[in-house]
N, C-alpha and C positions, 0 to 999 in steps of 0.2 A: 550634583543633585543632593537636596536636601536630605536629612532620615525625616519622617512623619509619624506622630504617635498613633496609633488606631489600635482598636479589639481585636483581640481573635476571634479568627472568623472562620475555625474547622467548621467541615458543617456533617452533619448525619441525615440519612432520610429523615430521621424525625426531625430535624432540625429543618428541613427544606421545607421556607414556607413557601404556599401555593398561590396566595392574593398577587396579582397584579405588580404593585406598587411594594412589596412584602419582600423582596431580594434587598433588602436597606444597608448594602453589607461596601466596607472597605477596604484595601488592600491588606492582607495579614502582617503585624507586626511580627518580627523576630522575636525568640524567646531564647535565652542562652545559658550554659550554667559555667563559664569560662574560671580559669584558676585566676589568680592574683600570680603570674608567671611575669608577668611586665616588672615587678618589686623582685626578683629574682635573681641572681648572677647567670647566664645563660652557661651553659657548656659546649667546648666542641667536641665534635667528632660524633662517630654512629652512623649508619645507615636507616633512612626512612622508608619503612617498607610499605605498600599499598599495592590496591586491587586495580584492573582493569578489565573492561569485557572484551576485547579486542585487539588484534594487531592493527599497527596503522594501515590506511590505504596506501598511499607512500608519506614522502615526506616534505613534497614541496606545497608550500604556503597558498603560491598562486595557483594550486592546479584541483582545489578542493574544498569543500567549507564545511567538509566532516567534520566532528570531534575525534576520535579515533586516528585525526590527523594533527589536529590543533592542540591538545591536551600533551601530547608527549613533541611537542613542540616548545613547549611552555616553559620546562626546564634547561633548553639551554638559547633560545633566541631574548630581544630585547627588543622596545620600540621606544619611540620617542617618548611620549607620554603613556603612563598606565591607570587600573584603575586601582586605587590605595589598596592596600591588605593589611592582617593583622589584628590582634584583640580588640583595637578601639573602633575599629571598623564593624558597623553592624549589618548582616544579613540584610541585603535587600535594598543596602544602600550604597552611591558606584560612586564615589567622589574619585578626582582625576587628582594625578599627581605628576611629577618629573620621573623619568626614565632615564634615556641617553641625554635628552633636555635639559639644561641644569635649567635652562628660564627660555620664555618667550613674549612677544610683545606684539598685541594686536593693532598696526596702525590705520585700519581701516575696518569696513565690516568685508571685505575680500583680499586682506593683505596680512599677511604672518611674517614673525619674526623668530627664528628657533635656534637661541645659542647651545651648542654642545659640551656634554664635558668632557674637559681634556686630559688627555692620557688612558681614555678606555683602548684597551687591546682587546680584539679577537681570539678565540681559543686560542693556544699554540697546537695550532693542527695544520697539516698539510688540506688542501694550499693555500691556507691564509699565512699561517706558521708566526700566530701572534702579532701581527701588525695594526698600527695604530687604525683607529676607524676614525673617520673624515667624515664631511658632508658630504663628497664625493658620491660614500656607502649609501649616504641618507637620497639620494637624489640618484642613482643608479638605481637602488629596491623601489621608490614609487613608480621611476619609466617603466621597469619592465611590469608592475601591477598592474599601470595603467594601459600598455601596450600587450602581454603576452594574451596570447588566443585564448577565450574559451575559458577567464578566470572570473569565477564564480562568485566573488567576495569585492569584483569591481565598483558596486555602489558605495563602496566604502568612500573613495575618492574620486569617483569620476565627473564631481565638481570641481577639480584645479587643475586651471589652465596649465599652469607650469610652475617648473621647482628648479629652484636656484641654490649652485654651491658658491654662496657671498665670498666668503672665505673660509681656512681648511676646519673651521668650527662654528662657519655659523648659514643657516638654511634658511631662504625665504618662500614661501608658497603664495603664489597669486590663485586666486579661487574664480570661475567664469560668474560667479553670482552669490552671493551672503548666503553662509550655514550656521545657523547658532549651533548647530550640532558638532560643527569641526575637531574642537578635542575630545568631546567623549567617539567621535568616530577613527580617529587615531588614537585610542588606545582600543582601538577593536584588537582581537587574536587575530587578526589575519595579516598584520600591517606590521612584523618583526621585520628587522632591518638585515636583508642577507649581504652576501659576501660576491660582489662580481665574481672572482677567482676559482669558485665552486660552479658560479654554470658555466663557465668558461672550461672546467675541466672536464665536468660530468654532462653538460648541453641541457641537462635540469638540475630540481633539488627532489630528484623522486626518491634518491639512493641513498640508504642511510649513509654514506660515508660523505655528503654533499652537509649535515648537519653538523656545520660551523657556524657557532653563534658569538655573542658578548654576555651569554646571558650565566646565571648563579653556578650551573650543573654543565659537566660535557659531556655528548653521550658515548659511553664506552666502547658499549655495545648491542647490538637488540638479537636476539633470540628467537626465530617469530613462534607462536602459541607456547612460549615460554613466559619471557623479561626483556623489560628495557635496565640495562643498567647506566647510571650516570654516576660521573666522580667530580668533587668538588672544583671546580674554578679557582684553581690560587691566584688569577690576576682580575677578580670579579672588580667590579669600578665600586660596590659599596664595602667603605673598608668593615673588617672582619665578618661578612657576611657569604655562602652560605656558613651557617652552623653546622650543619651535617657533611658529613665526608663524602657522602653517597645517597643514593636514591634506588631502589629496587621499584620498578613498576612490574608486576605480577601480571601473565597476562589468563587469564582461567573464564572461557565463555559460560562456565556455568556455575550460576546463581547459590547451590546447594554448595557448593566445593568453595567459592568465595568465602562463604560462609563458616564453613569448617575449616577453612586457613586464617582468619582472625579471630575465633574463639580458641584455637589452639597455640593463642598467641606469637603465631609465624609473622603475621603483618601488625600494622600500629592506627589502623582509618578501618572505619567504617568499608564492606564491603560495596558496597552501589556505585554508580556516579555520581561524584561529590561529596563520597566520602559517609554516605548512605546508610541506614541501616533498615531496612523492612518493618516498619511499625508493627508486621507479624513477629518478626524475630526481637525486638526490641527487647520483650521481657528478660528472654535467655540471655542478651549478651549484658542487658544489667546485671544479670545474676552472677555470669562468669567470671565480669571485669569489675573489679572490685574500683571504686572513683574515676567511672567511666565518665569522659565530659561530654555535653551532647548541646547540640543548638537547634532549634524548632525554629522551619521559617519556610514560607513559600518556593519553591522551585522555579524556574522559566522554562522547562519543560510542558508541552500540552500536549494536545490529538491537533494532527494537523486531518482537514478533510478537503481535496482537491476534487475540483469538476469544473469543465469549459461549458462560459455564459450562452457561446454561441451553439450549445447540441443541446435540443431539447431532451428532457423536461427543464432543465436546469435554466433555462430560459424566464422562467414562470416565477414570478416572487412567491407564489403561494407554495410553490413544490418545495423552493431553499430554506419556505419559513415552517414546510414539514418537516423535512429531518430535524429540525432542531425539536420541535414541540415534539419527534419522537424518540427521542434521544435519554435517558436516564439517566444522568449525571451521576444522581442520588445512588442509586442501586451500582453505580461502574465503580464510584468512589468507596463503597464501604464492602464492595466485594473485595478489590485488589490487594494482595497480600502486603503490597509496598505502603497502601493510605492507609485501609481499615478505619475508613470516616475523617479522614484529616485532608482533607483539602479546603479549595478557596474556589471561588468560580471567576472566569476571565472575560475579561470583556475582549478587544481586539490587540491593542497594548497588555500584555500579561502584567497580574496582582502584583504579581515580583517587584515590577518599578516602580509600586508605590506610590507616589505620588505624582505619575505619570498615567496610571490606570485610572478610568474614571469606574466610580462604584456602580455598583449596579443598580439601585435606584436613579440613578440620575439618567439611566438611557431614555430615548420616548418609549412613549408607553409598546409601540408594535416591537422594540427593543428587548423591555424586559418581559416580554410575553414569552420568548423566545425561551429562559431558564426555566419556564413550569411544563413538566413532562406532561404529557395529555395525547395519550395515542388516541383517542376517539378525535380530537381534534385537527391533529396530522391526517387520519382519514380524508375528514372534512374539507378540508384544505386541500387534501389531492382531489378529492373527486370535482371541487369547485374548479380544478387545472384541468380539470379534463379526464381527470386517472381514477376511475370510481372503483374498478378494483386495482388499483395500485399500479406500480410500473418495476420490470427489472432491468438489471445495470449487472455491472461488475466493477469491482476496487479490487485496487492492486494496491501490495502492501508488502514491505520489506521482510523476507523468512527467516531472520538472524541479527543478532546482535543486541536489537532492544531489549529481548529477553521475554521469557515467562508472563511478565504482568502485560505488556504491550500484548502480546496474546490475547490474555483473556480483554484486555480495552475490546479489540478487536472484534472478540468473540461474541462480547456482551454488545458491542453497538448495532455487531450485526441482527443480532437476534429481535434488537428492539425497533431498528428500520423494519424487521419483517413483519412483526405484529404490526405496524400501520399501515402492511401493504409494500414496503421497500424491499423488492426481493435484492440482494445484494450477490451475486456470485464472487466468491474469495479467488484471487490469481496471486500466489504468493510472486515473487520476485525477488533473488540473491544482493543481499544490502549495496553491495559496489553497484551493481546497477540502478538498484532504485534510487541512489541517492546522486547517480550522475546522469540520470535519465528521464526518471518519471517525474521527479520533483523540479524539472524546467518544463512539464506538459509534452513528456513522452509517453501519454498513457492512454486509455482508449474512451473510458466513460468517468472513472472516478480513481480517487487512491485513499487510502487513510497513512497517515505515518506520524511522525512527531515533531514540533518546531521548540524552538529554545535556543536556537546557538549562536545570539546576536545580545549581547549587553548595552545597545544602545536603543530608546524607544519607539524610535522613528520607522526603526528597520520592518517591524512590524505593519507597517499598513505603508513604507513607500514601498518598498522589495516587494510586498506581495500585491499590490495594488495602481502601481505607478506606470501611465502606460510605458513599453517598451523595455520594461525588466523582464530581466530571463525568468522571476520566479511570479510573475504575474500570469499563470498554469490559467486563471480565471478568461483571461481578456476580457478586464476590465478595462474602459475606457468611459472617465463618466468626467466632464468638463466640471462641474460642481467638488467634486470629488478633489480633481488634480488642483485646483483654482486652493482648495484649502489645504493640501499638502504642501503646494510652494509657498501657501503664506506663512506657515509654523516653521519653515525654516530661515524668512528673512525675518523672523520677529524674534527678536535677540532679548528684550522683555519676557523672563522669567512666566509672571505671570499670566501675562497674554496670551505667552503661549501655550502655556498650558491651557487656559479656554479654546483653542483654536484643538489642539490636540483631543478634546475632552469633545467637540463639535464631531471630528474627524468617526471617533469614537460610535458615536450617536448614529451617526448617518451610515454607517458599515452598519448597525447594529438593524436600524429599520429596513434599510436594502436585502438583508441577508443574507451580504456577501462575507461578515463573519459569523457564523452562528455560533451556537453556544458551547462552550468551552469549560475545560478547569484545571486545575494546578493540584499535583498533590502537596500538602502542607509536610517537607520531611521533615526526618530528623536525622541532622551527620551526628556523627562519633569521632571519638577519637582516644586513645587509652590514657590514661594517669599519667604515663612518662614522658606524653609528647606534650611540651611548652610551647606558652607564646604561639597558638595559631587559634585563627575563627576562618570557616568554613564562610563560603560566598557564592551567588549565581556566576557561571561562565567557565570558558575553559580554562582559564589562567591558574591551573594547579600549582606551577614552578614559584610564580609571583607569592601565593601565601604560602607556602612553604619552607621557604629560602631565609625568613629570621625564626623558624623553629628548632625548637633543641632539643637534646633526649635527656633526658634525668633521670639516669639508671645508677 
């Protein structure tokens, strides 16, 4: 994927224009203030320390598509292909690179060719205990993807027919049908290459002692509502790389205390996810942190809102195109402590992809109706449904983890369904469950929660949209619909398909089966001493981390 130049596009109530046609807005460029660290002699050794909200769920791959799972995955597994990292690498842009892959070679639009590199070893950890990694590894980790029960992250690949170990270094995939998606969807975080010998011991990889990887960092040990600790890989396959001896991932569910462990210079990142810093807190930690470095750029982070097409009201185009028209983007965005006016507004594909997102003037017009807030109009629209004084429901919504701001999302959405008449009753729900429950339509009326955890564009309207996905919570099933999902993946033509996706876009947008959406615009940190790193969408913390160095 290309970078694209475009404006900033924070927006403020005042800035939220109300015409029609008047949202003329493009995906947010990055903005960055990176050192000249690449001209540098790097250093080794130190410890990189950083925040997290969270223990993980557990720790195997296939059995979750949390982040809280994926993220402290990141520092010691590997995949075949990744998505680049590093300073020259701009926010919000995913270009694909070699991993365990030194190369590969497309001979068909359904045929791969994936030579490995040779000599990568395995942690020296029981029970791998350092042994060479095969094709063997590579074609063991997709069977059981594609076969184990109940894995959540199977649209990844559940277009190849089959995987072939050619020989002990080189892997072919036969695909049931052309993906132009194929490499950026193996380098998804879900697709790390494990070790037979771990489920063979443990019968999963739920157990932290089951996390044997190929990757930069091994994890020492985890602590839970403590640390994750990692120690450097001396047999990592890129030579002298990581730079750091170690890794401290900090685990502290609350926001305030994050806070105050990196202005007390204990940690070296931004407290938030991705390395974060609260555009409320912003001022304070410039002030603390004397050449603090900071990069400005869209998040893939949104409000997710679930409801089944099949229970009334939700039935009714005019009900789905009221929550949107009562919905205040404007007011959510410049309340939260984390935006304070700095967001981007998303169409169904998030701003984040850039030039995968299509802008918001370009929806049809009943599309961009959709971002101008108008409670008297959401009235309107219900009572035309039949609901003249309004209708109640209930959403269900995760009690932990996302934090404070997701709260008040929550608080503030509700308040403004009500003023149109959307009586909302709150049912909280313990995060492990709602993220293994409600968000495959284990729910009763509605849910509100958050999406972002996929770096490839498609995910976004096949996963939630595609009949026969588990995260298709909607049942949607609309022949028009499907007809242009399959065709943006056999069009291997860059820009075509992008018009096909840009169509896809459009049509979710007048249906109102995404309504209206937005991205807060952050800003990651990082202190003076930490070289050589740029902050990125997704969970691949290990990936840019792993050629950073300390300069103390």
């Amino acid at each position: 994927m290309n970078p694209v130049d475009s404006a900033d596009l924070s927006l403020t109530r005042r800035e939220l224009l109300k015409a029609g046609g008047a949202l003329a807005v493009a995906a947010a460029a990055p903005t960055a203030k990176p050192i000249a660290a690449i001209a540098q002699t790097p250093k080794r050794g130190g410890t990189l320390r950083l925040t997290f909200q969270a223990d993980p769920l557990h720790f195997d791959p296939h059995q979750t598509l949390s982040f809280v799972t994926m993220v402290p995955l990141s520092f010691a597994y590997s995949r075949l292909v990744k998505v680049k990292a590093g300073p020259s690498v701009k926010p919000m842009t995913y270009p694909v690179e070699p991993d365990l892959a030194e190369s590969w070679t497309q001979l068909s639009d359904t045929t791969y060719i994936f030579k490995l590199r040779k000599g990568v070893r395995w942690h020296n950890k029981p029970p791998v205990n350092g042994r060479e990694l095969t094709a063997d590894d590579v074609k063991y980790t997709y069977n059981r993807f594609l076969t184990i029960t109940g894995n959540p992250n199977k649209p990844v690949l559940e277009y190849i027919d089959r995987i072939e170990a050619v020989d002990k270094h080189t892997v072919k995939f036969t695909l049931k049908e052309p993906n132009a998606w194929f490499l950026d969807l193996l380098a998804s975080t879900s697709t790390w290459i494990i070790a037979k010998e771990c489920v063979e011991k443990f019968g999963d990889l739920k157990k932290v002692e089951s996390v044997v990887g190929t990757g930069p960092w091994m994890l020492e040990r985890w602590e839970p509502n403590v640390k994750l600790a990692y120690v450097r890989n001396p047999n990592y396959f890129v030579p002298g790389l990581p730079y750091a001896d170690s890794v401290d991932v900090l685990i502290d569910k609350d926001p305030a205390s994050r806070l105050a462990t990196w202005l007390s210079g204990k940690t070296d990142f931004g407290p938030e996810y991705q390395q974060a810093v609260r555009w409320l807190d912003a001022p304070v930690a410039k002030q603390r942190k004397p050449g603090l470095q900071t990069a400005e750029y869209t998040w893939f982070t949104s409000g997710a809102t679930g409801f089944k097409l099949a229970n009334p009201p939700f039935n009714d185009l005019r009900v789905r195109r009221a929550l949107s028209r009562a919905s205040n983007l404007a007011e959510l965005y410049e309340a939260l402590a984390f935006s304070q006016g700095h967001w981007t507004p998303n169409p169904a594909v998030p701003a984040a992809f850039a030039e995968w997102s299509i802008p918001i003037d370009q929806l049809g017009p009943e599309g961009r109706k959709l971002y101008e807030f108008n409670s008297a109009e959401a009235k309107r629209l219900l009572a035309d449904a039949g609901h003249p004084n309004g209708f109640k429901t209930t959403v269900e919504v995760p009690g932990s983890v996302y934090g404070p701001d997701f709260d008040d999302f929550v608080q503030i959405t509700i308040k403004n369904w009500k003023a149109a008449g959307i009586d909302a009753d709150l049912k909280l729900k313990e995060y492990g469950a709602f993220i293994t429950s409600t968000i495959f339509g284990k729910f009763d009326s509605m849910f509100l929660g958050l999406r972002g955890a996929w770096a490839d564009p498609e995910a976004y309207f096949y996963r939630w949209f595609m009949p026969g996905q588990p995260l298709n919570v909607w049942g949607v099933n609309d022949p028009k619909l499907t007809d242009m999902i399959r065709l943006q993946r056999r069009t291997f033509d860059v820009a075509k398909r992008k018009q096909v996706v840009f169509d896809i876009q459009r049509y979710l947008a007048d249906q109102a089966l995404f309504g209206v959406d937005g991205s807060i615009r952050i800003l990651s940190a990082w202190d003076a001493h930490i070289k050589n790193y740029m902050p990125n969408n997704g969970f691949d913390y290990g990936g840019r981390l792993m050629a950073a160095w300390i300069d103390r």
